[in-house]
C-alpha positions in Angstrom: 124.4 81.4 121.9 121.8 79.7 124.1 118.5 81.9 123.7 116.2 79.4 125.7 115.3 80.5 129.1 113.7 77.6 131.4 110.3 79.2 130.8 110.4 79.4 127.5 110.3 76.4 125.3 110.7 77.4 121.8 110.3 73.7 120.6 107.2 72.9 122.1 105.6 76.5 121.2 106.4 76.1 117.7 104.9 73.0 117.4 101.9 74.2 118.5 101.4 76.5 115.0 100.5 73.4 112.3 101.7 75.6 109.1 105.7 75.9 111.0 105.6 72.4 109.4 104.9 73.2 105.6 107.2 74.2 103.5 107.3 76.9 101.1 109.3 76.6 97.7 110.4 73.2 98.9 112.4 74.7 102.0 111.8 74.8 105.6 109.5 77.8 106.0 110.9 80.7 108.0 108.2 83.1 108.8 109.2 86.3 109.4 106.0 88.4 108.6 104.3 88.0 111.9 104.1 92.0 111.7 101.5 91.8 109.3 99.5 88.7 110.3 100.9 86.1 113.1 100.3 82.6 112.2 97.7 80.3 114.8 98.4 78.0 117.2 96.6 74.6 117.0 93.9 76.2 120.2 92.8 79.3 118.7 92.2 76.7 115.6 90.3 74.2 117.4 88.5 76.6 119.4 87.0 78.1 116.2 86.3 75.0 114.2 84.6 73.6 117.8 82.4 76.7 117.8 81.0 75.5 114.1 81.0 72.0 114.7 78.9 71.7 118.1 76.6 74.5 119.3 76.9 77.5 116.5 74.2 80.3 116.9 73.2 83.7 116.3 74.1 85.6 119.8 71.2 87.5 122.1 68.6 86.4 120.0 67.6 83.0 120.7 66.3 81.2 124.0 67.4 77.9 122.8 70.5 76.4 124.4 72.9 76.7 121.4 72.4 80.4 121.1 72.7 80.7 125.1 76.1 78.7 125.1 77.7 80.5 122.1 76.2 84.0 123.9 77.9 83.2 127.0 81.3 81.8 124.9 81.3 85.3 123.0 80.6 87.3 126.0 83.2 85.7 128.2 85.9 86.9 126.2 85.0 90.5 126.4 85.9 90.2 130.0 89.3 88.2 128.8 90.2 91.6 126.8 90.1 93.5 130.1 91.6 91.7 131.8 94.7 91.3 129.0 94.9 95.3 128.9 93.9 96.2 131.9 90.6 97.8 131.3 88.6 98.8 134.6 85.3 96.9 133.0 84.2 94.5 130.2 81.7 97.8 129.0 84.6 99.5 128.0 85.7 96.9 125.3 84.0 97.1 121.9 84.4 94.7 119.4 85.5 96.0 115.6 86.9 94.2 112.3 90.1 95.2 113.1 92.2 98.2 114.0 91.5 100.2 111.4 87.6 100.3 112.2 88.5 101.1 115.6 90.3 104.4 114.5 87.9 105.0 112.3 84.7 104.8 114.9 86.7 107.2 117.0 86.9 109.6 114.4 83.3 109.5 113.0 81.8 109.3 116.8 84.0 111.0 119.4 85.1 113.7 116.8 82.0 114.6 114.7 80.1 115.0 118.0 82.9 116.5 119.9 85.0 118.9 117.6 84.8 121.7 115.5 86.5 123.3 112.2 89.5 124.9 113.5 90.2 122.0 116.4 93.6 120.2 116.2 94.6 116.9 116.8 98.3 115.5 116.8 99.5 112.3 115.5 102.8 110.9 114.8 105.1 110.9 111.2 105.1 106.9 112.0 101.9 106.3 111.7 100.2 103.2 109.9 97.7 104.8 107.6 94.8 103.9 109.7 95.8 106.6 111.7 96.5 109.2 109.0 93.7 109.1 106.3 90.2 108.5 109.1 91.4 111.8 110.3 91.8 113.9 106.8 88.8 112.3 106.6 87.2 114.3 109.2 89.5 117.0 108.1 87.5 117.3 104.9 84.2 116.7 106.5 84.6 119.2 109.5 87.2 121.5 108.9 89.8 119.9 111.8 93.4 120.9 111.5 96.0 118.0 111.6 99.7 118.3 112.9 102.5 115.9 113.2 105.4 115.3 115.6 108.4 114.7 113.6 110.6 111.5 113.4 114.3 112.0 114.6 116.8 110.6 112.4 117.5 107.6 114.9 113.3 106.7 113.8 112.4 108.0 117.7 109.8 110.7 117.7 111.1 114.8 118.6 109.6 115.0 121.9 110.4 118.2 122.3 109.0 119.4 118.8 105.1 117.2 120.4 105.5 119.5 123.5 105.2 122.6 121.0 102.4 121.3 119.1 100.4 121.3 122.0 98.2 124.5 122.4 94.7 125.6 123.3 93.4 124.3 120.4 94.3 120.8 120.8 91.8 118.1 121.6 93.3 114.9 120.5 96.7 113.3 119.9 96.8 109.9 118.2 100.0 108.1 117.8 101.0 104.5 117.6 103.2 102.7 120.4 105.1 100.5 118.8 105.8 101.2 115.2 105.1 98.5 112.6 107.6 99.9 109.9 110.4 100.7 112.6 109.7 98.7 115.6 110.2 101.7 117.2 108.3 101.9 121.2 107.3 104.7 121.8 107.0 106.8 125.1 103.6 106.8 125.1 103.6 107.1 129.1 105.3 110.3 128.6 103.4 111.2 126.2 99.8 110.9 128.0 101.2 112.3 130.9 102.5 115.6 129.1 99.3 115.8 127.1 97.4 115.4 130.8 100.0 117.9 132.1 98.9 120.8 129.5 95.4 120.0 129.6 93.7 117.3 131.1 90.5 117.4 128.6 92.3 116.4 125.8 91.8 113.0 124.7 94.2 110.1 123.1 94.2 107.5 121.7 96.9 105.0 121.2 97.3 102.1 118.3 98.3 99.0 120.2 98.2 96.3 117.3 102.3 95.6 117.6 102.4 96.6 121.0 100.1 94.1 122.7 102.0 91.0 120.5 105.3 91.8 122.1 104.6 92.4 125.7 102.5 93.5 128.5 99.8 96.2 127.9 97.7 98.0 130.7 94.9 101.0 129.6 94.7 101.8 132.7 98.3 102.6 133.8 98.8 104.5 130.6 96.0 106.9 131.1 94.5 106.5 127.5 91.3 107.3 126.6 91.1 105.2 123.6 93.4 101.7 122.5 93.0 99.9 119.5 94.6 96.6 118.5 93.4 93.6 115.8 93.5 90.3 116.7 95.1 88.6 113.7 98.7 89.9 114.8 97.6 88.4 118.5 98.1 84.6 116.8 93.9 84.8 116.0 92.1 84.9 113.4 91.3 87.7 110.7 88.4 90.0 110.9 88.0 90.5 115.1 89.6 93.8 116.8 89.2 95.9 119.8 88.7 99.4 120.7 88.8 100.3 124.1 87.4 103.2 125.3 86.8 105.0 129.1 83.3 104.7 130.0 82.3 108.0 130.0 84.0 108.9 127.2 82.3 105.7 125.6 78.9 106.8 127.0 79.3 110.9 125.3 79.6 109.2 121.7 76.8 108.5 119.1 76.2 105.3 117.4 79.0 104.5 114.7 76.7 102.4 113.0 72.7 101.7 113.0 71.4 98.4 112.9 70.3 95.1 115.1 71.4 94.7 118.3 72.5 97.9 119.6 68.7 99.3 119.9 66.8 99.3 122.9 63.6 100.5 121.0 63.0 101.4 117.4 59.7 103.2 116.1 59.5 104.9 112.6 59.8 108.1 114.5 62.5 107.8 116.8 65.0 105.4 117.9 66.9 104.7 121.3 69.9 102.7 121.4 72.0 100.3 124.3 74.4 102.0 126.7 78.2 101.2 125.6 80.1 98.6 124.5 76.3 97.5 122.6 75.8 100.8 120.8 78.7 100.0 119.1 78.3 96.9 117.6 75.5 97.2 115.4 74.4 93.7 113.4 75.8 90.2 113.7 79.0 90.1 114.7 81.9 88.3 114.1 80.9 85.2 116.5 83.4 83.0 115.8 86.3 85.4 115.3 85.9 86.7 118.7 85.7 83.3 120.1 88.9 82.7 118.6 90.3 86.1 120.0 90.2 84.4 123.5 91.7 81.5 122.5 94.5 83.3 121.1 94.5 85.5 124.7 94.4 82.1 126.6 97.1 81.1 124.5 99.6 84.1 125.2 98.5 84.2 128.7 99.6 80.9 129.5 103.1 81.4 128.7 103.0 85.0 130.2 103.4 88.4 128.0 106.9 88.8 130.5 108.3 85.6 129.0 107.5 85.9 125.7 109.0 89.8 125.6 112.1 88.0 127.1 112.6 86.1 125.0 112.0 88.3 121.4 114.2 90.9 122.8 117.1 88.1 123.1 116.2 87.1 119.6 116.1 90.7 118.7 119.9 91.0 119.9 121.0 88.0 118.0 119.1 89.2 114.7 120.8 92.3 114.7 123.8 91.0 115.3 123.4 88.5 112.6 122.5 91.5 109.9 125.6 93.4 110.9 127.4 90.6 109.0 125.5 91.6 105.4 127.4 93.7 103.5 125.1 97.1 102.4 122.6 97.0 104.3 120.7 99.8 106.3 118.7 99.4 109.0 116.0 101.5 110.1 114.9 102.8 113.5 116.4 103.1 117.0 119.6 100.5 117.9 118.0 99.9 121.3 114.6 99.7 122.8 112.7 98.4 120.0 110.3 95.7 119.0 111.3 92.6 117.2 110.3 94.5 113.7 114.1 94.9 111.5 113.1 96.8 108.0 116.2 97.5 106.0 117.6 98.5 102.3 120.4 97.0 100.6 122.4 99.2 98.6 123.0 96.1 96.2 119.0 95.5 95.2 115.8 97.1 95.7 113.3 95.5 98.6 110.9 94.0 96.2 113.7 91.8 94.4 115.1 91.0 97.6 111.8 89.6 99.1 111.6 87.3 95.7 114.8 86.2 96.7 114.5 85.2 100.1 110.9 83.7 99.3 112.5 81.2 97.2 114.8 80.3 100.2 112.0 79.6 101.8 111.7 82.7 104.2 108.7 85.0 104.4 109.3 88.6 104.5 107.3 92.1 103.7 108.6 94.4 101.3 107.2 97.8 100.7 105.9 101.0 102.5 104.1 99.1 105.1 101.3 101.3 104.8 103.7 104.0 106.2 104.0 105.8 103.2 104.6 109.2 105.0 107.3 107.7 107.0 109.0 105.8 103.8 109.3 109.4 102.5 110.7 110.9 105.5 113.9 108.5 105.2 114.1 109.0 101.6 113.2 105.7 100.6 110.0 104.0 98.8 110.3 100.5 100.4 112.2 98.6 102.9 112.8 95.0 103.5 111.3 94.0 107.3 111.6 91.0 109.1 109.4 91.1 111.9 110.0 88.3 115.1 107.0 86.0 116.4 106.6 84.1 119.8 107.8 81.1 117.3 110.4 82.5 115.4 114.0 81.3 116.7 118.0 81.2 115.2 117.4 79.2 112.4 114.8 81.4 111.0 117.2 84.1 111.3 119.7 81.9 110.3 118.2 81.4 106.7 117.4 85.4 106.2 121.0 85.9 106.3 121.9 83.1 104.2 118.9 84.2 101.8 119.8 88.2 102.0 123.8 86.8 101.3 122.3 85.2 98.3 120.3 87.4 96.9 123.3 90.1 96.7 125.6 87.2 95.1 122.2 87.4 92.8 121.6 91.2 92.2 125.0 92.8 92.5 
């Protein structure tokens, strides 16, 4: 089975990511955790360690030319983040740690200022825990009522059940589009528009951090108020993320933080801080991460989010294909239109012992609850295998999962 479309040259992309050429446990490594943290192509390293090596600085601080220059570096790339989702302006692009911060900035800001005890918001039964525990969070604080579209069997959400949740109460729904546990992409279109259909005041937000790794993303299209993604899945570097808010959504919310830089004037009596995205972003931030971040967009760019979805769905077909031949196993989430994430059990071992297994073959899995532990108990199970597809993955990493998964049964049956 030829996988390789003209556009998409899976020998010269690999080669691009140095650690594809390690090994692991003497074998061949075969990554197949991008879901948690992709690995980095040679660029996104180069264009960190070139940040450190020839003009580093402090950002809007200094007059000097190495603080302008890395200013002007770091700033550029808010614009790049736009432009990759579709944002109408670089002011709507904040810069957090990661997802998780993002979520959680929305929940302190927008909804201490915005709701009251008794208020609703919706999320999903597939949610990562960054979207479950910042709002029982508030919950506790504020006295906000949480509710929770359920998961179908077939790991889709009940979209009829969502269109009951909604009621005059409602002022947020939060829910992921693409699952990290499932792979599961979710309607999220429909979703926004139905929420807009019962009433267009209520806000959402949507978790992005598997979605904008496996194909084309646009804010704007969608309709959301809020996105959130992290830029280690993105093939950058650990410790950058984005939250992407409308304007004048952006402009209605406090400070999440207090701090340098996003002040315009500070006395002992009162202080007034920057319009949005600067608000937001309160001490020194993450200078070179971010820097990186663009790289990474640069990166992914240049081969075109349309290719590289091409080509993970037809690596998608041939993995599931390939794990039909395991005896025992059980796959989770829908047959069709999902993501290049497979989590499974085996009724021969438990998820933990398989991943031991397959690490000493050399092949790099996640085994647990994903940080989906609602959604682990909704399918009756307290951890799953799942092998999750990168731009660089190709047959011969799936190739050595199913030899390692046919081993480890021989192993623990």
């Amino acid at each position: 089975m030829n996988l390789l479309a003209p556009q998409f040259d899976i020998t010269r992309y690999r080669a691009d990511f140095p650690v594809l050429r390690k090994k692991m446990n003497g074998k061949p490594v075969a990554f197949l955790d991008s879901g948690a943290s992709a690995q980095k192509p040679q660029v996104v390293i180069d264009a960190m360690r070139a940040v450190m090596d020839t003009d580093y600085a402090n950002i809007h601080r200094g007059l000097y030319q190495f603080s302008q220059v890395t200013t002007a570096r770091f700033e550029a790339v808010r614009q790049k983040v736009a432009d990759f989702i579709g944002a109408g302006s670089e002011r709507e692009i904040i810069f957090t740690r990661n997802a998780t911060e993002g979520v959680n900035l929305v929940a302190q800001s927008w909804g201490r200022t915005h709701l009251v005890p008794g208020d609703e918001i919706i999320i999903s039964g597939m949610e990562h825990h960054a979207n479950i525990v910042p709002w029982q969070l508030l919950r506790d604080q504020i006295g906000i009522v949480i509710k929770v579209i359920p998961v179908l069997d077939d790991g889709t959400l009940d979209f009829e059940a969502f269109g009951k949740l909604l009621n005059n109460k409602t002022r947020l729904v939060s829910l992921v589009q693409v699952s990290n546990a499932l792979g599961t992409i979710n309607p999220v279109a429909d979703i926004i528009a139905a929420t807009r259909s019962f009433n267009p005041d209520i806000k959402t937000l949507i978790d992005g951090s598997q979605a904008v790794v496996h194909g084309a993303v646009n804010v704007t299209a969608l309709g959301c108020d809020f996105y959130v993604f992290t830029g280690h899945k993105l093939y950058g570097p650990t410790g950058v993320g984005v939250l992407y808010g409308r304007y004048d959504v952006l402009q209605s919310m406090p400070p999440y933080q207090g701090g340098g830089d996003m002040i315009e004037q500070v006395t002992f009596d009162k202080t007034t801080y920057k319009d949005a995205p600067g608000r937001f972003e309160a001490g020194t931030p993450a200078i070179v991460e971010v820097i990186g971040l663009g790289a990474a967009i640069d990166y992914v760019c240049a081969i075109g989010m349309p290719i590289i979805a091409a080509y993970e769905k037809k690596l998608l077909t041939y993995s599931l294909a390939r794990l039909d031949e395991v005896p025992g196993l059980t796959l989770y989430g829908p047959k069709h239109d999902r993501a290049g994430i497979m989590s499974f059990t085996a009724d021969w071992g438990h998820a933990s012992d398989i991943a031991m297994v397959l690490d000493q073959c050399g092949v790099a899995v996640r085994s647990g609850h994903h940080c989906c532990q609602p959604l682990m108990a909704r399918f009756g199970v307290d951890a799953t295998v799942r092998a999750s597809l990168g731009l660089y993955s190709n047959e011969t990493d799936i190739d050595s999962l199913i030899d390692g998964l046919l081993k480890a049964k021989e192993l623990l049956l």
